[in-house]
LUMRO-201094 format. One record per residue (C-alpha): x, y, z; residue in one letter. Coordinates in steps of 0.02 Angstrom, whole numbers. Layout:
N
+--------+--------+--------+----+
:     c1 :     c2 :     c3 : aa :
+--------+--------+--------+----+
:      X :      Y :      Z :  A :
...
+--------+--------+--------+----+
***
This chain:
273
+--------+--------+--------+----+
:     c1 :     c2 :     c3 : aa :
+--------+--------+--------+----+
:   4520 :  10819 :   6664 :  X :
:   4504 :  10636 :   6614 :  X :
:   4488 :  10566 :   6448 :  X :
:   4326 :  10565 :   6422 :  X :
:   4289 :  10727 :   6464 :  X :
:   4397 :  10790 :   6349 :  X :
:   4334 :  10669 :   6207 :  X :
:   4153 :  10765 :   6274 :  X :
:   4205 :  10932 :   6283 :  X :
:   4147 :  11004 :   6129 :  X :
:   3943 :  10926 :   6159 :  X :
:   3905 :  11116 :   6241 :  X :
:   3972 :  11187 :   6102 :  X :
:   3885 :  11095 :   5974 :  X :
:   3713 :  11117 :   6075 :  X :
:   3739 :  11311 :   6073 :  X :
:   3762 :  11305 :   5895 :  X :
:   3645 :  11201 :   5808 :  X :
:   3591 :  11359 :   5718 :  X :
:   3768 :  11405 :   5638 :  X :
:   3798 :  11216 :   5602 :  X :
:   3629 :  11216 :   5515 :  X :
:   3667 :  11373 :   5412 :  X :
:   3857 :  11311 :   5355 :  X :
:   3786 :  11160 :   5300 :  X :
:   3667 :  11249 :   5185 :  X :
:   3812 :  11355 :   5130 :  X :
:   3883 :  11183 :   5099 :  X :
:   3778 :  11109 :   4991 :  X :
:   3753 :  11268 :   4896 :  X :
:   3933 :  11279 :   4865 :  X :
:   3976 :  11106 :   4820 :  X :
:   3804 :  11098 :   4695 :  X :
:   3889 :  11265 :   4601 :  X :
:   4074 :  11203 :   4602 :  X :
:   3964 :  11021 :   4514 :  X :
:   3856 :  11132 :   4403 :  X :
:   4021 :  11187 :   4331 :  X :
:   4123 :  11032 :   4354 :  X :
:   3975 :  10970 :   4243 :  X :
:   4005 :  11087 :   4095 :  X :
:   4191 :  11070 :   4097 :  X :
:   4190 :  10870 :   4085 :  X :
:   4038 :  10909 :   3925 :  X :
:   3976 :  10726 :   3977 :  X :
:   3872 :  10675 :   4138 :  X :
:   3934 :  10574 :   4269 :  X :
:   3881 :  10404 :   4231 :  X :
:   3984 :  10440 :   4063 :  X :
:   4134 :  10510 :   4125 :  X :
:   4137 :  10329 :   4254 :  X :
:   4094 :  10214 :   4103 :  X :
:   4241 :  10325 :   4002 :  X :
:   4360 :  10287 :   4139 :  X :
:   4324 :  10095 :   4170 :  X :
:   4328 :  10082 :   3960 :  X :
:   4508 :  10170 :   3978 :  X :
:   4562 :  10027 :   4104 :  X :
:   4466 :   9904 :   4012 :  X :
:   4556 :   9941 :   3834 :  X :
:   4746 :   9945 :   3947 :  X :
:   4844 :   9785 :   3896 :  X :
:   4997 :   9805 :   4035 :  X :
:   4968 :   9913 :   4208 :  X :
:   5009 :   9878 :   4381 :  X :
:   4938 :   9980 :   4552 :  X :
:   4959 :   9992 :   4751 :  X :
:   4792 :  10018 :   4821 :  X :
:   4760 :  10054 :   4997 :  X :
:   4572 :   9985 :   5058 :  X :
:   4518 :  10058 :   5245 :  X :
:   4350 :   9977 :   5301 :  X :
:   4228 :  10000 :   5424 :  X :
:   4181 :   9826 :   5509 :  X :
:   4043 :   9795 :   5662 :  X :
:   4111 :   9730 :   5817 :  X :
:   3989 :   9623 :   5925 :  X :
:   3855 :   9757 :   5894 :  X :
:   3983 :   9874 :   6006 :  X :
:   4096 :   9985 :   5915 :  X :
:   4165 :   9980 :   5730 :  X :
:   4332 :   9950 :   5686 :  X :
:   4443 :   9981 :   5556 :  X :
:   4529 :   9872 :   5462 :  X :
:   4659 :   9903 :   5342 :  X :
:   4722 :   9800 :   5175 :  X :
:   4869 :   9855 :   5053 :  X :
:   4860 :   9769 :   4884 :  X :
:   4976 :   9773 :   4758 :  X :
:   4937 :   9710 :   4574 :  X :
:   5006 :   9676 :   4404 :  X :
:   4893 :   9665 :   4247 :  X :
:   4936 :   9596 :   4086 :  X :
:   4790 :   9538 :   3968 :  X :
:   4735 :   9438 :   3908 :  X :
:   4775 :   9319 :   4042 :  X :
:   4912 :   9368 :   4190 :  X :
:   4880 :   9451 :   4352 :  X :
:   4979 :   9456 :   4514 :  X :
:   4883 :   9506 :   4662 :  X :
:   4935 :   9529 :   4830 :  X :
:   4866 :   9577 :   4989 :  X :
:   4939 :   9606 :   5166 :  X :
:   4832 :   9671 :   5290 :  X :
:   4750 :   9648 :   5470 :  X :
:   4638 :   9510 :   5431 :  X :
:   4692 :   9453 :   5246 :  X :
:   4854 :   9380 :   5171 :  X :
:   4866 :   9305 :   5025 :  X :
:   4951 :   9290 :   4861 :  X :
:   4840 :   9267 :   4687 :  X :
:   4937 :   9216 :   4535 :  X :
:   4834 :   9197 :   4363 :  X :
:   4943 :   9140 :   4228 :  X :
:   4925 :   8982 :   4084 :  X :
:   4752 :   8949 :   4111 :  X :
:   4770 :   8922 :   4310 :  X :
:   4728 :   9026 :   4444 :  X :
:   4848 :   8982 :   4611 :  X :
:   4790 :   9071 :   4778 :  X :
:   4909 :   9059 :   4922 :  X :
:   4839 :   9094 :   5098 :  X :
:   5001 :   9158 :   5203 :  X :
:   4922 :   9120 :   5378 :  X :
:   4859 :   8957 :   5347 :  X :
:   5019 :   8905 :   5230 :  X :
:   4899 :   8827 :   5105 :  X :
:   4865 :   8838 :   4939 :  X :
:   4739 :   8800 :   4782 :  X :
:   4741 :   8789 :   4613 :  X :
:   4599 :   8816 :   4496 :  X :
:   4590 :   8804 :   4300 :  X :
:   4494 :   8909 :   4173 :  X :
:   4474 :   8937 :   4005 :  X :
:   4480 :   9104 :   3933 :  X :
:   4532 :   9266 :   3987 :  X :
:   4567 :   9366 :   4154 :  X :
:   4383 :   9398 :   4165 :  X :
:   4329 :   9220 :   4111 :  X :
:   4437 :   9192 :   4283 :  X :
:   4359 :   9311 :   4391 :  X :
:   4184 :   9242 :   4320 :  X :
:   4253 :   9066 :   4360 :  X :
:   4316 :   9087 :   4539 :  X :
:   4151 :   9187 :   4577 :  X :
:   4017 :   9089 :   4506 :  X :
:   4117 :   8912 :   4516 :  X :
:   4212 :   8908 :   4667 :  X :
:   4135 :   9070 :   4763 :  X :
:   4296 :   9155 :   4781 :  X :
:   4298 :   9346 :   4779 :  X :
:   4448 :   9411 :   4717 :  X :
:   4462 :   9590 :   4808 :  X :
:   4478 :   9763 :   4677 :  X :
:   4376 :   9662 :   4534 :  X :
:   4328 :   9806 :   4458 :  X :
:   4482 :   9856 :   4440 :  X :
:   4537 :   9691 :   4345 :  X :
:   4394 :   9660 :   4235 :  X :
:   4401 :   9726 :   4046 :  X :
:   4201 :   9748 :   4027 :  X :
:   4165 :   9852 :   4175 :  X :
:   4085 :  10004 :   4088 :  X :
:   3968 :   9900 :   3992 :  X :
:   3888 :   9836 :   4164 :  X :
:   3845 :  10016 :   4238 :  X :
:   3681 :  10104 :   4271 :  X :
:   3661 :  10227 :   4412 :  X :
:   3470 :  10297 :   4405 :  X :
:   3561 :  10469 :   4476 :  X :
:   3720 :  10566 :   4462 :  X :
:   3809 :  10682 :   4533 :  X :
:   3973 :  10820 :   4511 :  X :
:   4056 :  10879 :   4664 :  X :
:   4175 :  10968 :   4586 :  X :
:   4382 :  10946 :   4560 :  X :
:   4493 :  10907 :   4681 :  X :
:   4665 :  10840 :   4710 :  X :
:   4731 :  10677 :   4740 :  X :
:   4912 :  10637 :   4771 :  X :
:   4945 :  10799 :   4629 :  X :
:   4821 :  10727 :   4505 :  X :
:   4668 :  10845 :   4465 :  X :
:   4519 :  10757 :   4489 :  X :
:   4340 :  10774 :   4460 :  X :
:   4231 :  10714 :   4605 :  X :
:   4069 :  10615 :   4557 :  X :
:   3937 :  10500 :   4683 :  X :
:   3809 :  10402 :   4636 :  X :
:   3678 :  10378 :   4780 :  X :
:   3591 :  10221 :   4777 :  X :
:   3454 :  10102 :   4883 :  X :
:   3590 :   9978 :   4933 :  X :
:   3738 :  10079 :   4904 :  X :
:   3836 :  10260 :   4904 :  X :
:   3984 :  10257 :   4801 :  X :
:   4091 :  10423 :   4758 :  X :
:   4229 :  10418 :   4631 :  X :
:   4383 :  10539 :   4603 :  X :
:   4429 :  10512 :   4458 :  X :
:   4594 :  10579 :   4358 :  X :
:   4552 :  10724 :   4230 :  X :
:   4640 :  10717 :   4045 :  X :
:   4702 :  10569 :   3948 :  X :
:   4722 :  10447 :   4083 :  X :
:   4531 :  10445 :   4188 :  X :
:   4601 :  10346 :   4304 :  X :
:   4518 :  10312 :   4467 :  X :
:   4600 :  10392 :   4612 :  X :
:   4513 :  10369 :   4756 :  X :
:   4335 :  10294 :   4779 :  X :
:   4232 :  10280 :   4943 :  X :
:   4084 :  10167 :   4973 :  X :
:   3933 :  10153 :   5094 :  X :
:   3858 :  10001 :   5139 :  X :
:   3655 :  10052 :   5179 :  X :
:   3594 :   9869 :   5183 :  X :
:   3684 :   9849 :   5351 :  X :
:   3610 :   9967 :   5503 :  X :
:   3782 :  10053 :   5560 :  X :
:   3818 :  10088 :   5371 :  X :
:   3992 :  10027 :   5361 :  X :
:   4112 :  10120 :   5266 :  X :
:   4266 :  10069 :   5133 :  X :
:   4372 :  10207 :   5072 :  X :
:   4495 :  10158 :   4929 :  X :
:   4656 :  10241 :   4893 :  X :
:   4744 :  10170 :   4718 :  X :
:   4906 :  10233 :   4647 :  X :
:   4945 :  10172 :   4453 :  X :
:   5084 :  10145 :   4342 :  X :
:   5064 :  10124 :   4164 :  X :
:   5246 :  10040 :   4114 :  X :
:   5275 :   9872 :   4029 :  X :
:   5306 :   9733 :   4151 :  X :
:   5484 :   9674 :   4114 :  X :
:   5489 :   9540 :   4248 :  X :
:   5372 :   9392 :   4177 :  X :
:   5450 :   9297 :   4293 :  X :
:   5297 :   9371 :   4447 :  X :
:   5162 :   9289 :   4357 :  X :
:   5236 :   9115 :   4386 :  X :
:   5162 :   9040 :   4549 :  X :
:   5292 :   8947 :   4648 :  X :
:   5201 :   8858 :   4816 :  X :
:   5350 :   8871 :   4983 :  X :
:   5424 :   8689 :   5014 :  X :
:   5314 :   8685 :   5188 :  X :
:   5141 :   8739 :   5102 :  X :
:   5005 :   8620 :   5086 :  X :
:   4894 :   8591 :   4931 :  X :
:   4734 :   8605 :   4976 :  X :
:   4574 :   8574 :   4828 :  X :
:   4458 :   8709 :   4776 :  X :
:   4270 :   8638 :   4823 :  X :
:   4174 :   8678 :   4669 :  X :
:   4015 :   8764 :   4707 :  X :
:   3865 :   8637 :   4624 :  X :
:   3697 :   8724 :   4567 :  X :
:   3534 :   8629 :   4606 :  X :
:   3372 :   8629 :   4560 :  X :
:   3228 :   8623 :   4689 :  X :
:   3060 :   8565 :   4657 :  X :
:   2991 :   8741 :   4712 :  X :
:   3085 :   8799 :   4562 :  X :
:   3229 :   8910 :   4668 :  X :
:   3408 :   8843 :   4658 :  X :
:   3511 :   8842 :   4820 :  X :
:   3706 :   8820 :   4815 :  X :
:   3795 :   8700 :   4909 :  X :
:   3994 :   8647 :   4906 :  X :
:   4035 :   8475 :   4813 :  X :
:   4057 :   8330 :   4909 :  X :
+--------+--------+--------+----+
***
């Protein structure tokens, strides 16, 4: 039998039981809306609360580090998707220090926020930038965004003022689960442009365990799935959040994005010259 066929082999199948496939996923969704009903009246709060109480949690945190693993979904040439995987690890200390660094199939690069500077090293290039701000870790993310158009991957997990940004028009328990031994509950929020799902920790520390989002502004509806791991302890080495460039790197400057205004009134962006 050759590959495909066996890839194929359960179509018949499927075919002959459209009805049973029908009926489980009824039993499904009837399942998973009780095990949410009382998911729901366990947590006493609603979903978009328990999220904002979680992000607040982080938010309030003045030392934590975490590993995060990021699978996601990417179109190739309008043939197949492909998945791509990134492992970050990061070290938090407000009001000003992170360490952030990501190795991975497509990205590799080392972000180092410290003194009112911001040094990004990109491994497979062997150059590096250096950007200054004023303020705190999020006046740094804002700056690097809005300024320079740099995204710094896992924001949300690095910015102190998350919870005050959310609105979801709709909520939703799934239940509790468990992730890596931590009881979770299991909320989504269905949205226009986006899915996103949460599991996050139950008890003292709602952290977020695991969070999956759908792209629906693209056709295929590409897929990330985020795995993140935490640890709460002091950082005794300062020494990480010093940014020291290899001999053989090359300094490279930031382009500052400039803001202009049009006669028809809209703004366009365009890189300094």
């Amino acid at each position: 039998m050759t590959m495909y066929k066996k890839l194929l082999g359960i179509t018949g199948a499927v075919l002959l039981s459209t009805s049973m496939t029908l009926s489980a996923a009824e039993d499904t969704t009837a399942a998973v809306t009780e095990a949410g009903k009382k998911t729901q009246a366990e947590a006493g709060v609603s979903p978009l609360e328990l999220v904002k109480k979680s992000y607040a949690y982080l938010g309030a945190l003045k030392h934590y580090s975490f590993k995060a693993t990021i699978v996601n979904e990417d179109e190739y040439a309008d043939h197949m998707m492909l998945f791509l995987t990134h492992n970050y690890s990061a070290s938090v200390q407000r009001p000003d220090k992170v360490r952030m660094q990501v190795r991975g199939d497509v990205d590799n690069r080392d972000t180092v926020m410290n003194n009112g500077k911001v040094s990004i090293y990109d491994i497979a290039d062997n150059e590096y930038a250096e950007v200054p701000f004023d303020g705190d870790i999020d006046d740094a993310l804002d700056t690097l965004t809005e300024d320079y158009g740099f995204a710094v991957p896992l924001t949300q997990l690095l910015y102190s003022d998350v919870a005050e940004d959310l609105d979801f028009d709709k909520g939703f328990y799934f239940g509790t689960v468990t992730v890596d031994g931590k009881h979770c509950y299991y909320v989504g929020f269905p949205g226009k442009e986006w899915d996103i799902q949460l599991w996050i920790e139950k008890g003292d520390t709602p952290l977020i365990r695991r969070a999956a989002f759908v792209d629906k502004t693209m056709k295929d509806q590409p897929r990330s799935m985020i795995k993140v791991a935490w640890n709460l302890d002091a950082i005794k080495d300062q020494s990480i959040f010093t940014f020291t460039a290899p001999k053989d790197a090359k300094k490279v400057v930031a382009k500052k994005i400039v803001v202009e205004q049009m006669t028809t009134d809209k703004t366009v962006k365009k890189d300094e010259k």
